[in-house]
mmCIF file of the C-alpha atoms, coordinates in Angstrom:
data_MODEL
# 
_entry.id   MODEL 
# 
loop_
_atom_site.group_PDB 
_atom_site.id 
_atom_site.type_symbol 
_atom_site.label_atom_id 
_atom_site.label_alt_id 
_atom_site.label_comp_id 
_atom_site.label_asym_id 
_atom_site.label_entity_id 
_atom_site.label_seq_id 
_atom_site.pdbx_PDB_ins_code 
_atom_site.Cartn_x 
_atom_site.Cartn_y 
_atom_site.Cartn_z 
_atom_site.occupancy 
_atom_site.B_iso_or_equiv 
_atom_site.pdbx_formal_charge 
_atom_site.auth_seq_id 
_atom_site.auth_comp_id 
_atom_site.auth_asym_id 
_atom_site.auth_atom_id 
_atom_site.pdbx_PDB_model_num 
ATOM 1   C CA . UNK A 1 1   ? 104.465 16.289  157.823 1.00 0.00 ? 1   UNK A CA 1 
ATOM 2   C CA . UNK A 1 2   ? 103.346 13.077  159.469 1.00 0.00 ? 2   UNK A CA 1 
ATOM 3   C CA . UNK A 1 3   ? 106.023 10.877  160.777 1.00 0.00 ? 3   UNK A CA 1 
ATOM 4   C CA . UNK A 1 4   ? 106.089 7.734   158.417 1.00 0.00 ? 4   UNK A CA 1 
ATOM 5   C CA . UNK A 1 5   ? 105.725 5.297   161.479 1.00 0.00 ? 5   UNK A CA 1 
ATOM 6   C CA . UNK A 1 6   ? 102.482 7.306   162.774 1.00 0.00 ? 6   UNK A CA 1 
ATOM 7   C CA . UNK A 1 7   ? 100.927 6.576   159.299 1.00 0.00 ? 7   UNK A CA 1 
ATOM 8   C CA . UNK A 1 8   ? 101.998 3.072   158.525 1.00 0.00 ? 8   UNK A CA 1 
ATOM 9   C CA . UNK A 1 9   ? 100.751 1.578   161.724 1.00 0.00 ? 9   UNK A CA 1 
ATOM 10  C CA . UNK A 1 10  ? 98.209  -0.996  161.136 1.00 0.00 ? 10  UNK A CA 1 
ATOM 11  C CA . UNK A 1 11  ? 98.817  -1.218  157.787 1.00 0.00 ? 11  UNK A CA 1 
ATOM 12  C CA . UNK A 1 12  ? 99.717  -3.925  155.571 1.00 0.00 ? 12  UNK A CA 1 
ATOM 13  C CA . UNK A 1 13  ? 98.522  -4.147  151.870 1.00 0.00 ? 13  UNK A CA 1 
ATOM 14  C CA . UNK A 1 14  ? 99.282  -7.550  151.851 1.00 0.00 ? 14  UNK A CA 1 
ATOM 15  C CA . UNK A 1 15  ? 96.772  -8.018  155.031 1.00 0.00 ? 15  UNK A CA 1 
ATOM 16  C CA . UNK A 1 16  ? 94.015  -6.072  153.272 1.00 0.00 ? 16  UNK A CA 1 
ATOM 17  C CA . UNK A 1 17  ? 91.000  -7.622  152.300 1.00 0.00 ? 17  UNK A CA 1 
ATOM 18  C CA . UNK A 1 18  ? 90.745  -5.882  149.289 1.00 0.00 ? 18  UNK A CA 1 
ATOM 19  C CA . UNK A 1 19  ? 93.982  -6.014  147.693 1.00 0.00 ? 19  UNK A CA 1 
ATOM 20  C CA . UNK A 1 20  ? 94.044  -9.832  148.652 1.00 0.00 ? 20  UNK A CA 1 
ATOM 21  C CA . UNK A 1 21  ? 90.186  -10.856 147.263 1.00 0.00 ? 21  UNK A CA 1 
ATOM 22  C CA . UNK A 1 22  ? 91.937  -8.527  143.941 1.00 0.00 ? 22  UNK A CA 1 
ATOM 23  C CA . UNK A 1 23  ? 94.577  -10.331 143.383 1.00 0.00 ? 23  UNK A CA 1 
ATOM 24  C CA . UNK A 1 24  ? 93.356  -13.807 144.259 1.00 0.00 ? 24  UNK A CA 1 
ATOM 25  C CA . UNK A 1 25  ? 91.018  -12.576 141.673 1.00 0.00 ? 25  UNK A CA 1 
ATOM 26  C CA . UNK A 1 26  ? 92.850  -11.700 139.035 1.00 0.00 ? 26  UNK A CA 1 
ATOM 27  C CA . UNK A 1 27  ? 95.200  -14.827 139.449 1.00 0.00 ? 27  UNK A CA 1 
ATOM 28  C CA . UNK A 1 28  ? 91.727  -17.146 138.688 1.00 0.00 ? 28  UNK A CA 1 
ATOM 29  C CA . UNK A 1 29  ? 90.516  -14.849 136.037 1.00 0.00 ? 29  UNK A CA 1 
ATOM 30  C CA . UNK A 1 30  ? 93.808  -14.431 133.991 1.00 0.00 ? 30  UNK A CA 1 
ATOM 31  C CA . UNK A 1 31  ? 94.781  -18.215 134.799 1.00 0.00 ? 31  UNK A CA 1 
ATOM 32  C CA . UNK A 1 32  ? 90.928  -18.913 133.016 1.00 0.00 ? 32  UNK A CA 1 
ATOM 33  C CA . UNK A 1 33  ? 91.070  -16.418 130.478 1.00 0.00 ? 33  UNK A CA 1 
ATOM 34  C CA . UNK A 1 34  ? 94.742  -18.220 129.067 1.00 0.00 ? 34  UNK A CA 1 
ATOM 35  C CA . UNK A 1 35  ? 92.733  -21.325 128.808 1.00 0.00 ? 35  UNK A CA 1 
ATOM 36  C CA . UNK A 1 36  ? 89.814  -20.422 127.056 1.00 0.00 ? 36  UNK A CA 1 
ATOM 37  C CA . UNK A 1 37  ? 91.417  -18.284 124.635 1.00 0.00 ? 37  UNK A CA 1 
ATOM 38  C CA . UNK A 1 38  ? 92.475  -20.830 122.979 1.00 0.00 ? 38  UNK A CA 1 
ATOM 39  C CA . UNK A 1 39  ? 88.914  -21.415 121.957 1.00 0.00 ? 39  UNK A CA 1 
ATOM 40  C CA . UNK A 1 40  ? 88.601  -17.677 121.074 1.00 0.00 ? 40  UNK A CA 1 
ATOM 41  C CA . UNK A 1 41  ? 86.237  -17.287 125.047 1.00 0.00 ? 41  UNK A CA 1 
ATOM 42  C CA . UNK A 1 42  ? 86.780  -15.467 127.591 1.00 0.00 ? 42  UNK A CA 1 
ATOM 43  C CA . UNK A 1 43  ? 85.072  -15.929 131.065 1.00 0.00 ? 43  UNK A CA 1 
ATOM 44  C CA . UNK A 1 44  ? 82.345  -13.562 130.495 1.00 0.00 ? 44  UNK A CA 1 
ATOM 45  C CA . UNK A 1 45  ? 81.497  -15.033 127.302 1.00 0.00 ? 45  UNK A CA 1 
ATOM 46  C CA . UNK A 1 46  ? 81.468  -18.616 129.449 1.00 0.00 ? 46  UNK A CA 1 
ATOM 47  C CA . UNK A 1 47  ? 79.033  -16.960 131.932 1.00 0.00 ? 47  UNK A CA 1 
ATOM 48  C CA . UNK A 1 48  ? 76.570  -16.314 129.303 1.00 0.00 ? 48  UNK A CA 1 
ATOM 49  C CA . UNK A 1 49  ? 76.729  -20.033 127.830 1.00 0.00 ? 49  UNK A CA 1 
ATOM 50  C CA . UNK A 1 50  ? 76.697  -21.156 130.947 1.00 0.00 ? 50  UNK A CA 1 
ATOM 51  C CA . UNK A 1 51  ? 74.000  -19.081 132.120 1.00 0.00 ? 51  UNK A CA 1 
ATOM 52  C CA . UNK A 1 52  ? 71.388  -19.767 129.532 1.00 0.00 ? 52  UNK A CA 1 
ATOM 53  C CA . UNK A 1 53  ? 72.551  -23.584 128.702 1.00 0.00 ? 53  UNK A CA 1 
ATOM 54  C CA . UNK A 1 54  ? 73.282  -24.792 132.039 1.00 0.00 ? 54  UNK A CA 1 
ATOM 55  C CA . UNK A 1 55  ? 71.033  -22.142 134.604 1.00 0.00 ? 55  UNK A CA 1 
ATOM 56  C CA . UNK A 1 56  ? 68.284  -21.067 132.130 1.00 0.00 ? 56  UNK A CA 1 
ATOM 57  C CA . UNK A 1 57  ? 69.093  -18.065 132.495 1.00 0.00 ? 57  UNK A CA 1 
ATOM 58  C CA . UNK A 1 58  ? 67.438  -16.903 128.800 1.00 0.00 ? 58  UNK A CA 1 
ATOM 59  C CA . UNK A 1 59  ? 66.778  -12.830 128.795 1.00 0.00 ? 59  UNK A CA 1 
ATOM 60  C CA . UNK A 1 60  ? 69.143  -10.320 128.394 1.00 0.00 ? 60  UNK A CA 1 
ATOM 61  C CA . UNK A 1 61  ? 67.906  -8.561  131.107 1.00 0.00 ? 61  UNK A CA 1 
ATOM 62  C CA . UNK A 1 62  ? 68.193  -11.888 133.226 1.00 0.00 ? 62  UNK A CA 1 
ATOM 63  C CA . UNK A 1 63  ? 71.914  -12.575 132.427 1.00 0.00 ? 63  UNK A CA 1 
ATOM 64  C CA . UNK A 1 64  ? 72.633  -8.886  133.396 1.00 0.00 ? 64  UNK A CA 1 
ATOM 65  C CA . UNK A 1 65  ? 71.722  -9.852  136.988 1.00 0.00 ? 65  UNK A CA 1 
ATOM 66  C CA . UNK A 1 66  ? 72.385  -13.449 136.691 1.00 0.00 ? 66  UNK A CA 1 
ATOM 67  C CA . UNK A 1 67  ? 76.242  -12.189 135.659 1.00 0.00 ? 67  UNK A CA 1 
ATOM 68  C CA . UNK A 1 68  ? 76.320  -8.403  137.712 1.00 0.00 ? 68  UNK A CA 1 
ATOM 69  C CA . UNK A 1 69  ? 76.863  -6.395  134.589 1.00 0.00 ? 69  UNK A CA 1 
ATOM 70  C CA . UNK A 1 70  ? 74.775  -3.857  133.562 1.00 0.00 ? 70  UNK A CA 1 
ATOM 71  C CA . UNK A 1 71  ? 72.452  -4.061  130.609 1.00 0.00 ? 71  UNK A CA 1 
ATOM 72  C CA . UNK A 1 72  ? 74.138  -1.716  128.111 1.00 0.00 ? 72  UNK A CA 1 
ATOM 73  C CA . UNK A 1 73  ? 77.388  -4.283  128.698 1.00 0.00 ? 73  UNK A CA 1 
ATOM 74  C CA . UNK A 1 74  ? 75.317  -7.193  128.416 1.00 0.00 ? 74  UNK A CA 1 
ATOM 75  C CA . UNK A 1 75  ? 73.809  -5.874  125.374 1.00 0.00 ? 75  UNK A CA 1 
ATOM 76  C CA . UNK A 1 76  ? 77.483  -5.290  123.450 1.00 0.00 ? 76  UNK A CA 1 
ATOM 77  C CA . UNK A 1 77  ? 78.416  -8.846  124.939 1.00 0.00 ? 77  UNK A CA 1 
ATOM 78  C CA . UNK A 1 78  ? 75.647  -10.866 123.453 1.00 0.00 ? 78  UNK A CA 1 
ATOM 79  C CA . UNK A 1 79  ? 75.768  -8.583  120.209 1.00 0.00 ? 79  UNK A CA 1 
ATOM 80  C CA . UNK A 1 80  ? 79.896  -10.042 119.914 1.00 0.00 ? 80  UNK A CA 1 
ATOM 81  C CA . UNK A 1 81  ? 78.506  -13.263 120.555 1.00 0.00 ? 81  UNK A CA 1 
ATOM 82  C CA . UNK A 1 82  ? 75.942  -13.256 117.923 1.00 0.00 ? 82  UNK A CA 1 
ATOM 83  C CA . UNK A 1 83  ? 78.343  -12.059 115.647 1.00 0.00 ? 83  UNK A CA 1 
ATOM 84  C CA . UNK A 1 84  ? 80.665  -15.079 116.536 1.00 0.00 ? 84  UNK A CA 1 
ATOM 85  C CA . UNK A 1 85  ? 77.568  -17.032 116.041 1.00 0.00 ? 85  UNK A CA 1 
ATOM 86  C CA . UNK A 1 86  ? 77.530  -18.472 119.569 1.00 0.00 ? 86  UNK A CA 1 
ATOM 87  C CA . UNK A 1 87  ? 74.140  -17.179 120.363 1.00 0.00 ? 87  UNK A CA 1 
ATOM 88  C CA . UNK A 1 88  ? 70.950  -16.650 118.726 1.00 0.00 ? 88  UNK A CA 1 
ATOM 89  C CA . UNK A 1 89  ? 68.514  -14.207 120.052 1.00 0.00 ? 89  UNK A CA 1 
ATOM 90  C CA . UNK A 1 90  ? 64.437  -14.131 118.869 1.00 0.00 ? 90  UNK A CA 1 
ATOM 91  C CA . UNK A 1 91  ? 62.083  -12.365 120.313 1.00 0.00 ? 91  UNK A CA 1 
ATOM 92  C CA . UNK A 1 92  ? 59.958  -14.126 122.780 1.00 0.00 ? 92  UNK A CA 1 
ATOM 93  C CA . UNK A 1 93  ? 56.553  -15.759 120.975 1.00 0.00 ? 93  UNK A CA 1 
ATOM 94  C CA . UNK A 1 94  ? 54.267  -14.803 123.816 1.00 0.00 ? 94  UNK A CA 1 
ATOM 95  C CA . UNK A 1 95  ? 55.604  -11.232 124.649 1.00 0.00 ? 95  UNK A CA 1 
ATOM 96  C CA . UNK A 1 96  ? 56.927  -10.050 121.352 1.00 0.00 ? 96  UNK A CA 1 
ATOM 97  C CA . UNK A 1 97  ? 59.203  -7.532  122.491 1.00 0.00 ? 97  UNK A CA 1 
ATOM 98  C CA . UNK A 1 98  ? 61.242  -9.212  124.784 1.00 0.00 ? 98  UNK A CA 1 
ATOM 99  C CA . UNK A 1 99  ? 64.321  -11.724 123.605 1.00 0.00 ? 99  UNK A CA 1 
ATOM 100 C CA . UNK A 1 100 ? 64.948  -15.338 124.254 1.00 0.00 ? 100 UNK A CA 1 
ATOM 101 C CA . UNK A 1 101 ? 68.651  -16.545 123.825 1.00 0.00 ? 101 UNK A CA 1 
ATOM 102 C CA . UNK A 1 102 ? 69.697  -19.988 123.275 1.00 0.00 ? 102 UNK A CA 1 
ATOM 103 C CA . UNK A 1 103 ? 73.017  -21.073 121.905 1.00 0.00 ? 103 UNK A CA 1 
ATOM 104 C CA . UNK A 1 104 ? 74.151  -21.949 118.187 1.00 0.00 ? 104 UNK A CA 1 
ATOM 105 C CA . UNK A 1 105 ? 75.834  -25.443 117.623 1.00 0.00 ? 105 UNK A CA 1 
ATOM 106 C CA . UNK A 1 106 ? 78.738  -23.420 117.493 1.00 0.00 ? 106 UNK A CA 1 
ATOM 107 C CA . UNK A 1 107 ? 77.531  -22.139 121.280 1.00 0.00 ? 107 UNK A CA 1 
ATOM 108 C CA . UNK A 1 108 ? 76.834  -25.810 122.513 1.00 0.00 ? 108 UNK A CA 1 
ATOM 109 C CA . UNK A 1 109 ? 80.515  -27.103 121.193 1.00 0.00 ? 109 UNK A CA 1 
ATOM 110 C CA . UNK A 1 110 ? 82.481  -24.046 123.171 1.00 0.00 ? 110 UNK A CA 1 
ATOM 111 C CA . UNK A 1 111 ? 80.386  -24.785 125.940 1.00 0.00 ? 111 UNK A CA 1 
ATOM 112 C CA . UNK A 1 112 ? 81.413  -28.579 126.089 1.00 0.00 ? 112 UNK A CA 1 
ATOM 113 C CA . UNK A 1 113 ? 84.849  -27.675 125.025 1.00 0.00 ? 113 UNK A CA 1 
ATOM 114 C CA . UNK A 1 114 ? 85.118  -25.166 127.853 1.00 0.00 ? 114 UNK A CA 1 
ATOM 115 C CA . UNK A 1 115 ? 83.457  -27.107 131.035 1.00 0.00 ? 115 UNK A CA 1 
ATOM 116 C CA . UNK A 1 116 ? 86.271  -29.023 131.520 1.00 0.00 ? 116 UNK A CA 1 
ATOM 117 C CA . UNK A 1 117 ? 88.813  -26.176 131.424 1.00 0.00 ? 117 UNK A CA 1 
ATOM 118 C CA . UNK A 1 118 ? 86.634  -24.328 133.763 1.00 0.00 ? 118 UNK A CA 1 
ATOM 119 C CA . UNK A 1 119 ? 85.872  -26.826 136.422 1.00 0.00 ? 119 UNK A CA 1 
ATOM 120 C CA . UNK A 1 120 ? 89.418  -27.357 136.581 1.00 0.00 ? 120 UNK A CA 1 
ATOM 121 C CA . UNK A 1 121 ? 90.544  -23.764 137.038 1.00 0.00 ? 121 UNK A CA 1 
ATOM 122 C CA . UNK A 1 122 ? 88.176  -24.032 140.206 1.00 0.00 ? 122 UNK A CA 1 
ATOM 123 C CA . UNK A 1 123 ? 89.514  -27.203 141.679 1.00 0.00 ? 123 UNK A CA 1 
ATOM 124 C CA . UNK A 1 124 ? 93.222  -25.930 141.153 1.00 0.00 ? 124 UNK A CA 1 
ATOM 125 C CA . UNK A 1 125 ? 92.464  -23.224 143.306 1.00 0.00 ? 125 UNK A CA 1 
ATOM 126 C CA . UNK A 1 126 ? 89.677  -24.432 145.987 1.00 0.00 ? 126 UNK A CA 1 
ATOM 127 C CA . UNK A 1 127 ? 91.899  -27.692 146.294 1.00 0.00 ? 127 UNK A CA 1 
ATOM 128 C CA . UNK A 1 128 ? 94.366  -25.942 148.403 1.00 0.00 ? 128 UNK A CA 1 
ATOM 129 C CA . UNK A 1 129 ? 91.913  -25.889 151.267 1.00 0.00 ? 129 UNK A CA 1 
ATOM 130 C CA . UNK A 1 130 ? 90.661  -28.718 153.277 1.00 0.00 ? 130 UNK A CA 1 
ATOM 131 C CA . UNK A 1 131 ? 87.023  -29.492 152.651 1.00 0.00 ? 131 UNK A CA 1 
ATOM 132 C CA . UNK A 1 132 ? 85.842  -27.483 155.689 1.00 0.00 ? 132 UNK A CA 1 
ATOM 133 C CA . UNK A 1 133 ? 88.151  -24.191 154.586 1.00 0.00 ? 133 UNK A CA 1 
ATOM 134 C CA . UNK A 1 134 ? 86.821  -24.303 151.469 1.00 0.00 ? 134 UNK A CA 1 
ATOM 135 C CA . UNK A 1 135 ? 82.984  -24.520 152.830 1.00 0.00 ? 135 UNK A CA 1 
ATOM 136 C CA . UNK A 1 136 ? 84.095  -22.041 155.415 1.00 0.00 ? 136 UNK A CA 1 
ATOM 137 C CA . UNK A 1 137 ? 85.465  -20.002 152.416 1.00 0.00 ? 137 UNK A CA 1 
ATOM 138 C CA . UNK A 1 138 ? 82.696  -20.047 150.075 1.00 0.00 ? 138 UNK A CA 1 
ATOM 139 C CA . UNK A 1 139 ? 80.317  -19.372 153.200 1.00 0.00 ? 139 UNK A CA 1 
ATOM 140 C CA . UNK A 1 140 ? 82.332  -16.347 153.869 1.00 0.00 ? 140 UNK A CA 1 
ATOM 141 C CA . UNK A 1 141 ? 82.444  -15.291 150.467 1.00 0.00 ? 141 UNK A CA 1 
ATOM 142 C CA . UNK A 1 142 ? 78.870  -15.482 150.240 1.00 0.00 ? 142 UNK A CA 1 
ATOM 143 C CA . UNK A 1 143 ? 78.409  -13.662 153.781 1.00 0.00 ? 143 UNK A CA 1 
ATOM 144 C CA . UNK A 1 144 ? 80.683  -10.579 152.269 1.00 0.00 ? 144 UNK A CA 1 
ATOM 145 C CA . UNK A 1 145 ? 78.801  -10.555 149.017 1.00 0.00 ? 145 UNK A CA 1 
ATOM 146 C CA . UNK A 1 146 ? 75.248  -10.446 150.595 1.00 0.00 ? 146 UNK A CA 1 
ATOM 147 C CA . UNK A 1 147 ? 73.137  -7.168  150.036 1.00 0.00 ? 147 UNK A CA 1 
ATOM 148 C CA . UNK A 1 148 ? 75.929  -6.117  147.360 1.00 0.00 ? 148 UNK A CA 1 
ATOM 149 C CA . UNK A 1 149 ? 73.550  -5.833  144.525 1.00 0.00 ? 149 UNK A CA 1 
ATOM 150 C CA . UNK A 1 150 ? 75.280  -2.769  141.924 1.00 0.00 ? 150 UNK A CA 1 
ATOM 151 C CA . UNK A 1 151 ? 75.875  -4.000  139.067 1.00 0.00 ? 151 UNK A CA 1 
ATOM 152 C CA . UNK A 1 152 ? 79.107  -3.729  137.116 1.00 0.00 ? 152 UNK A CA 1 
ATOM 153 C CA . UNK A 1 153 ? 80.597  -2.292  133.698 1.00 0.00 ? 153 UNK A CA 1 
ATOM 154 C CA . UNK A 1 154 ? 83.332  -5.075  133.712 1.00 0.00 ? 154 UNK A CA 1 
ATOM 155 C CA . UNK A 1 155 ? 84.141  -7.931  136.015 1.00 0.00 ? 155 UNK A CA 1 
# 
């Protein structure tokens, strides 16, 4: 058996990038999701209004990349959101296969209701930096995410 000293040294979870970016995570996501529940969204739901209302971002196989899901999670998201009547999807005129999403009145109404709550979540959080920290941050952020292409389940 390994002496407990020999094994700890170096080590700090609380130093670690991972269980920090987690956490720091999870503290913006479950701070967000409190705040849109209230209009019966959650985050992922605001990435897809946001992503085809404010980004074009109008295919389903477009908002699986756009968001980093794959397409069979995509798929069940935007089929809850139809349901909800947030989104409408038709099939593209010229192609005829493909879809073409654009949001319901319902769709356009969350997404103004939400903006506010979301931008704010963000400034609560990137205010604690200095305007240079938080460019440094969201350089660094980028920097860590570049070349990380798999796609995800769940965020």
């Amino acid at each position: 058996m390994q002496d407990h000293q020999e094994t700890s040294i170096d080590y700090r979870l609380h130093a670690r990038l991972g269980f920090r970016l987690s956490r720091l995570s999870r503290l913006v996501q479950t701070r967000l999701e409190q705040k849109l529940d209230s209009y019966g969204m959650t985050r992922l739901k605001w990435c897809v209004l946001s992503g085809v209302a404010l980004e074009a971002v109008t295919t389903p196989s477009s908002l699986a990349a756009h968001i980093g899901l794959t397409r069979p999670s995509v798929s069940r998201l935007l089929m809850q959101m139809r349901k909800e009547g947030l989104i409408r999807q038709d099939l593209d005129e010229e192609d005829g296969r493909s879809r073409h999403i654009t949001l319901t009145e319902l769709g356009q109404e969350r997404l103004r209701q939400c903006r506010p709550i979301v931008d704010e979540n963000e400034q609560y959080f990137m205010k604690k930096l200095a305007t240079d920290k938080a460019a440094a941050f969201s350089e660094g952020l980028d920097t860590l995410l570049s070349g990380e292409n798999m796609r995800l389940d769940r965020l």
